[in-house]
C-alpha positions as CSV (number, residue, x, y, z in Angstrom):
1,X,212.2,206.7,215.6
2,X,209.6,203.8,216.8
3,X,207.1,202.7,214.5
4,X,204.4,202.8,216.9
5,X,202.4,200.0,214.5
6,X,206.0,197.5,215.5
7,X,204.9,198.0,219.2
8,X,203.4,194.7,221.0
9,X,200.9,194.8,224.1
10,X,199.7,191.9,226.6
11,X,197.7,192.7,229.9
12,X,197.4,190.4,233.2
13,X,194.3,191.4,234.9
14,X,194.4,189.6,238.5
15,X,190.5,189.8,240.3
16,X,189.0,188.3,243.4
17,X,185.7,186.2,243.5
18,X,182.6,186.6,245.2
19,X,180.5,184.2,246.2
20,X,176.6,184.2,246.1
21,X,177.0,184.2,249.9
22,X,179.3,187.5,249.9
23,X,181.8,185.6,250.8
24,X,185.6,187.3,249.4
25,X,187.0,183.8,248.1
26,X,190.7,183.3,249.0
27,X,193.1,180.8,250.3
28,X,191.4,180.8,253.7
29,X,188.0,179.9,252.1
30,X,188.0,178.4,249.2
31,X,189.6,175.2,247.4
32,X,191.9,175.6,244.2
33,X,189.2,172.5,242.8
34,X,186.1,174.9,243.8
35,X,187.4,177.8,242.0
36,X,188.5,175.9,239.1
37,X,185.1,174.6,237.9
38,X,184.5,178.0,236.2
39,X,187.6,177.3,234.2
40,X,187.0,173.8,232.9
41,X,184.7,174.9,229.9
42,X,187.3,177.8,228.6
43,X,188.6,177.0,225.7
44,X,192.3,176.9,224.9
45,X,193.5,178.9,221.2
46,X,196.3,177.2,220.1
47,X,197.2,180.8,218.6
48,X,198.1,181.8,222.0
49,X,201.3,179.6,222.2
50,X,204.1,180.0,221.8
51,X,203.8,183.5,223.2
52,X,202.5,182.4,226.4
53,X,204.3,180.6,228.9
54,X,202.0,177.5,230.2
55,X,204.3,176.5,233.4
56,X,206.1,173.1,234.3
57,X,202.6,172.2,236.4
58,X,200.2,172.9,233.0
59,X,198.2,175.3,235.2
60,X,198.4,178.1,232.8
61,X,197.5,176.1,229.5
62,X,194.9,178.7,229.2
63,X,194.3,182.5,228.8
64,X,192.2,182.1,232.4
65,X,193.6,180.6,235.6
66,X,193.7,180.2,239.4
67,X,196.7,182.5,241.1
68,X,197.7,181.1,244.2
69,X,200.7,179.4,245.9
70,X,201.9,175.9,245.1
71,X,203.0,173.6,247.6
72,X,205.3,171.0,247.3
73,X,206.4,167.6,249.3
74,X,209.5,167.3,250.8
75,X,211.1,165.8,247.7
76,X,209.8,168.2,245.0
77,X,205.9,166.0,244.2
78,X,202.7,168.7,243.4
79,X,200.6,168.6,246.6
80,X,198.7,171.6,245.7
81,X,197.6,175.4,245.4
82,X,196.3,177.7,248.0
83,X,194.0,180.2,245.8
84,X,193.8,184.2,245.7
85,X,191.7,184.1,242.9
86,X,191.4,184.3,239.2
87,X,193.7,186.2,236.4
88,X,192.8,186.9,232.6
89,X,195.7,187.1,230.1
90,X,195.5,188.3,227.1
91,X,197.6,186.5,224.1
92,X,200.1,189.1,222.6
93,X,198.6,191.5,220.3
94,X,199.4,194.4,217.8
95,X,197.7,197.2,219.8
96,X,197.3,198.4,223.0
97,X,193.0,198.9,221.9
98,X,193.3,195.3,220.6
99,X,194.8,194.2,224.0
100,X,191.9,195.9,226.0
101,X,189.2,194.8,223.6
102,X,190.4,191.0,224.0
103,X,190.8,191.2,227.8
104,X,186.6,192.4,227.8
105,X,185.9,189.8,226.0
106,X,187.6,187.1,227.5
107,X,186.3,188.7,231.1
108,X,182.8,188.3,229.9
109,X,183.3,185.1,229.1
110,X,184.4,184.6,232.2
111,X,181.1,185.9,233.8
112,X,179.2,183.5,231.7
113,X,181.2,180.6,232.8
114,X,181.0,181.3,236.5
115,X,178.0,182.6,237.2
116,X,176.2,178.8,237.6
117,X,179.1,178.2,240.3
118,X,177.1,181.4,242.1
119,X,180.7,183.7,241.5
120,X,180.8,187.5,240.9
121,X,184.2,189.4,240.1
122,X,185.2,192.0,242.8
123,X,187.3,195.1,242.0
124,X,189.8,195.9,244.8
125,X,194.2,195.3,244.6
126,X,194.4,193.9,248.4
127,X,192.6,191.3,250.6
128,X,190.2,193.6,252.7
129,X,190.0,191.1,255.3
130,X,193.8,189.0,255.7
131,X,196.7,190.7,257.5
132,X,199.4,187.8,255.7
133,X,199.8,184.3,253.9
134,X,201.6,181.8,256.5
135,X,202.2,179.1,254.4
136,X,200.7,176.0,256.2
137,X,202.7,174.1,257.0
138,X,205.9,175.8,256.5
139,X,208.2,175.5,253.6
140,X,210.0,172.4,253.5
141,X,214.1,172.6,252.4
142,X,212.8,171.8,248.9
143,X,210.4,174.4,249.1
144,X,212.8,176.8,250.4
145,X,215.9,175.9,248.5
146,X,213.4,176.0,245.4
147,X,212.5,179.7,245.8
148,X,216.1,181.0,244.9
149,X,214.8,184.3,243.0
150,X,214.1,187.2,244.7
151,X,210.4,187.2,242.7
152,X,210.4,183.7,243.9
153,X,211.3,184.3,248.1
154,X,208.4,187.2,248.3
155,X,206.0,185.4,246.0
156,X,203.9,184.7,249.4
157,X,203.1,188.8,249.4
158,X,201.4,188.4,246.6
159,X,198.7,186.2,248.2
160,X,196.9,189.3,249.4
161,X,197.3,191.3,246.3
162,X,195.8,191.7,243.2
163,X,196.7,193.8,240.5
164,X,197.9,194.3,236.4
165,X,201.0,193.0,234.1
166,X,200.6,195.8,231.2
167,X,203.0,194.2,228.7
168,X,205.0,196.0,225.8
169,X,207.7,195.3,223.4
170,X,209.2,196.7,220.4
171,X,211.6,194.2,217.5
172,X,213.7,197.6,217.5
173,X,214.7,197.8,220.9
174,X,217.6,196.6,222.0
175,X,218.4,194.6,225.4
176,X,220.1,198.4,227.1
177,X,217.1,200.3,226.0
178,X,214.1,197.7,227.2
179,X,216.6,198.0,230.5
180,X,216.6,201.9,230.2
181,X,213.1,202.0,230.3
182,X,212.2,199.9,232.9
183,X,214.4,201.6,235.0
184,X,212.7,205.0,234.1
185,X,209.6,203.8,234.6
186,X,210.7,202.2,238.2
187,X,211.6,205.7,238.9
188,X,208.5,207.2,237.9
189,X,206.2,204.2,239.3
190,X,205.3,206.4,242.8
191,X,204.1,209.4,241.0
192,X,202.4,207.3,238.6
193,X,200.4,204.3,240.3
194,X,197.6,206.6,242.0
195,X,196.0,206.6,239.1
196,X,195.3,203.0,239.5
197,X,194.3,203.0,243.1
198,X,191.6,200.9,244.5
199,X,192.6,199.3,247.8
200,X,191.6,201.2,250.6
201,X,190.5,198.7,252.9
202,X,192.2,196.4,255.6
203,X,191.1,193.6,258.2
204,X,187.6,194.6,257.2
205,X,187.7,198.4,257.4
206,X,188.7,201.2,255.7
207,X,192.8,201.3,256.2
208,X,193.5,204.6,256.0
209,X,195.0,205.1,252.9
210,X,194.5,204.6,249.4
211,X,196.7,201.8,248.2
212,X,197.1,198.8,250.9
213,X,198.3,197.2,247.8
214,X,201.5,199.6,246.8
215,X,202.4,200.3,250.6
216,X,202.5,196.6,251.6
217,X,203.8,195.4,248.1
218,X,206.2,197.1,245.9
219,X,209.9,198.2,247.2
220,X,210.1,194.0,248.5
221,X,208.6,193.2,245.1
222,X,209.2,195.1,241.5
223,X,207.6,198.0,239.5
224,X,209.0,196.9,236.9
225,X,210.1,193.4,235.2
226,X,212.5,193.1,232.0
227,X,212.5,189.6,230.5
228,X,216.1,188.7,228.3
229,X,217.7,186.2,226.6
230,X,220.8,186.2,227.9
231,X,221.7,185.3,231.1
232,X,224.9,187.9,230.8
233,X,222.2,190.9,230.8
234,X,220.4,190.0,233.7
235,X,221.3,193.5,235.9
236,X,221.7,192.0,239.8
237,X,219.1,193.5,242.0
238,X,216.6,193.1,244.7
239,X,213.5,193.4,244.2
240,X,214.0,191.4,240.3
241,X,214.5,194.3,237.6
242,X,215.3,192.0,234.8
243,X,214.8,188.4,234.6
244,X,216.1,185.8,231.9
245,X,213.2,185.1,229.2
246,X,211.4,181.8,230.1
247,X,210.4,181.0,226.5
248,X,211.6,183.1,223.5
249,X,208.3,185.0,222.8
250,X,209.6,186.9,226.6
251,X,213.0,188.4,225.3
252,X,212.6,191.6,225.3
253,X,209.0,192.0,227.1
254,X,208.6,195.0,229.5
255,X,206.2,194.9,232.5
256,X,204.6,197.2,234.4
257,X,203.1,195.7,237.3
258,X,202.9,198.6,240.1
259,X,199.1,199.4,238.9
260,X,196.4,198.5,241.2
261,X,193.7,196.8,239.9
262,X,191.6,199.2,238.3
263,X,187.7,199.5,238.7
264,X,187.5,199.5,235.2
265,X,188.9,197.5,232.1
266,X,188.7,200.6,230.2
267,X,191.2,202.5,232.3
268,X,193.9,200.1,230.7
269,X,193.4,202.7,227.8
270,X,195.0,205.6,229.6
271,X,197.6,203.5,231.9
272,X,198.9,201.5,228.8
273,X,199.2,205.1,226.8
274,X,200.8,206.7,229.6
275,X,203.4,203.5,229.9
276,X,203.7,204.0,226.1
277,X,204.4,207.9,226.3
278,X,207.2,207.2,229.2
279,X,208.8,204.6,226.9
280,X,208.7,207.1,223.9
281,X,209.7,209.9,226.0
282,X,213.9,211.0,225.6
283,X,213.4,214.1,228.0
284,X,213.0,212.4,231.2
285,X,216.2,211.7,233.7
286,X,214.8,209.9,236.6
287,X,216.3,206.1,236.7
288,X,216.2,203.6,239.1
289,X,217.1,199.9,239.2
290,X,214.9,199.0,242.3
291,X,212.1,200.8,243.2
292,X,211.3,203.4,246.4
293,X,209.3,201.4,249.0
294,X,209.6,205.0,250.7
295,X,207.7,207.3,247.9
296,X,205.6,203.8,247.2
297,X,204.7,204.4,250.9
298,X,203.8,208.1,250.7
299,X,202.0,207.4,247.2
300,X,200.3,204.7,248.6
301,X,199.1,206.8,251.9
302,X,198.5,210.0,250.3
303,X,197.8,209.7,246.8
304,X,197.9,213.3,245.2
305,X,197.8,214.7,248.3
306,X,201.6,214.7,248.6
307,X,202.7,217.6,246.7
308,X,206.2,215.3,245.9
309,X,203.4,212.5,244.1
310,X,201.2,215.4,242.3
311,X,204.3,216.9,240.9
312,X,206.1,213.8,240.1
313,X,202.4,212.5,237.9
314,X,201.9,216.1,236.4
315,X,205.6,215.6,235.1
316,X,205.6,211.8,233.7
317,X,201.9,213.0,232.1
318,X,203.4,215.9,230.2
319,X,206.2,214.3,229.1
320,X,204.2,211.0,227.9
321,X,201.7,213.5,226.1
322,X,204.5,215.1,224.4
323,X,206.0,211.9,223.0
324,X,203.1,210.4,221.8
325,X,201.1,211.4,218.8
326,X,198.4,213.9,219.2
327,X,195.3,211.1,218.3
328,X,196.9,208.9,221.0
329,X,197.6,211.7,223.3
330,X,193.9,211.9,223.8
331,X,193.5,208.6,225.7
332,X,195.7,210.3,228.8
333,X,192.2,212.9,229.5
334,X,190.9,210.4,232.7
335,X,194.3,210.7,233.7
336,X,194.3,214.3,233.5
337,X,191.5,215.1,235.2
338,X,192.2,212.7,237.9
339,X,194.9,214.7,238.5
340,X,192.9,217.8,238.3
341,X,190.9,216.9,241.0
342,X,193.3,214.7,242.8
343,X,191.1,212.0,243.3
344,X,192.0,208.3,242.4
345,X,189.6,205.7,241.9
346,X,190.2,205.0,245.9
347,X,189.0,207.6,246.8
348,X,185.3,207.1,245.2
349,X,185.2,203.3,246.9
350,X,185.5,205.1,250.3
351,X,183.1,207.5,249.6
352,X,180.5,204.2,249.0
353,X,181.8,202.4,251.8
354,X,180.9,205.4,254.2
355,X,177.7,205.0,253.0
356,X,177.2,201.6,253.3
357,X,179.2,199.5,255.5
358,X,179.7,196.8,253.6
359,X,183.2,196.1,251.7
360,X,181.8,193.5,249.8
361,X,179.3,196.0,248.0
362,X,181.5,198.4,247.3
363,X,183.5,196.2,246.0
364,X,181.6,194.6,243.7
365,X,178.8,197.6,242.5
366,X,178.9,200.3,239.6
């Protein structure tokens, strides 16, 4: 049995930035330089390392930093970074509450810092206004020859997106049990990410869906992501379902990254349980190395609406419930009543948009 007091937690909380003009700040818009004057006055804790990886380019040296794509010159020099926007990570902590409690805190700082640059955060998982990221101008043969990986050849997908890492590791786990249960939770991912949703919108109108996000993102690109030390246990696959630990503090690391961005930092309190029930759970069957873009698709169209997604989520949620203890059990109610009603988050943003006509205030109000 797990001592649920060995378990580690980490969260990745990718946003987009508004600007005092409305303006949805991307790579089309906005400078890497421009966005990062909110960062220059974060502090860096050298607690934080070695647990978290800073990056050959220094660009992550700190819990806050600019996503986006680098570009390269033709024999491997830094030109630059397109933006997408900002992400928080939190260092790794002993709780799942502790992980939450750090990522408000750093996300208010955040606020502080760049609200004299005139920025706001938004809360949406897919650029309501781009249909791609063309790089521009194309990958050179360094470029292209560099990005070998399969994480590495879709990486411009995530240009549009935004959405969570929820991290989690146990010392008692060994290297085919992490794998197990990524490949359960990749199996489960579809019936599971709704309750995340929050990307309903497309080339500046509603899309039709739910989840731009899941239907344009996951099946090219993981659910889940293992990291190991050894390159012998790296499981071939496409999308990536394990990947070889890029400093030693990885080994071991589960993450989930299928969630949408939610409206709400809280919500990480019911998402990281339910992850946490899956990973107790010894009931389940469903595995998977690479996960459905199909059910992803139907998920991401239909949400609980598809009778395949509802009872795919009632299942994961009863079995997570019965795995955990009773006092943590009690974090999965939103989840349950989301269910209940079969409305995700999405849902509620198209209900304001219909109202209002404007993406940018839905995206960015109460």
């Amino acid at each position: 049995m797990l001592s649920l007091d060995d378990f580690r937690f980490g969260i990745e909380h990718e946003f987009p930035a508004i600007d005092t003009s409305g303006r949805f700040c991307d790579y089309a818009t906005s400078t890497f330089d421009e966005l990062d004057r909110v960062l220059a006055g974060m502090p860096i804790f050298e607690t934080d390392y070695p647990g978290l990886r800073v990056g050959d380019l220094g660009i992550k040296s700190k819990r806050w930093y600019i996503e986006g794509f680098e570009r390269f010159s033709g024999d491997g020099a830094y030109l630059r970074t397109d933006p997408k926007g900002f992400e928080i990570r939190t260092p790794i902590c002993g709780s799942l509450a502790a992980a939450v409690d750090t990522l408000h805190a750093d996300f208010a700082r955040w606020q502080r810092e760049a609200r004299p640059y005139g920025y706001r955060p938004g809360w949406t998982s897919f650029n309501p206004y781009r249909e791609d990221y063309v790089p521009d101008p194309p990958l050179n043969a360094w470029e292209v020859a560099d990005r070998s990986t399969p994480e590495e050849q879709t990486a411009h997908i995530h240009m549009l997106t935004y959405g969570p890492d929820i991290s989690f590791s146990h010392p008692d786990l060994s290297v085919a049990q992490t794998i197990d249960i990524a490949r359960k939770l990749t199996w489960y991912s579809p019936y599971i990410v709704p309750f995340s949703f929050s990307s309903p919108f497309h080339r500046g109108g509603l899309w039709g869906g739910l989840s731009r996000r899941t239907f344009h993102r996951t099946g090219p690109r993981p659910s889940v992501l293992v990291f190991v030390s050894d390159t012998a246990d790296v499981v071939p696959s496409f999308p990536t379902l394990t990947d070889r630990a890029r400093v030693p503090a990885e080994a071991g690391r589960i993450e989930f990254k299928a969630f949408d961005c939610p409206r709400s930092l809280d919500a990480y309190r019911a998402l990281g349980t339910l992850l946490l029930g899956l990973a107790l759970d010894t009931t389940l069957s469903g595995r998977a190395t690479v996960p459905s873009a199909e059910l992803h698709q139907l998920s991401a169209a239909r949400g609980f609406d598809a009778a395949e997604v509802r009872t795919g989520a009632a299942v994961a949620l009863a079995a997570a419930r019965e795995a955990l203890p009773s006092a943590l059990a009690t974090e999965l109610r939103p989840l349950d009543d989301m269910l209940a009603s079969g409305r995700t988050p999405a849902h509620a943003m198209i209900d304001r948009f219909r109202q209002t006509g404007d993406i940018i205030a839905t995206i960015t109000g109460p």
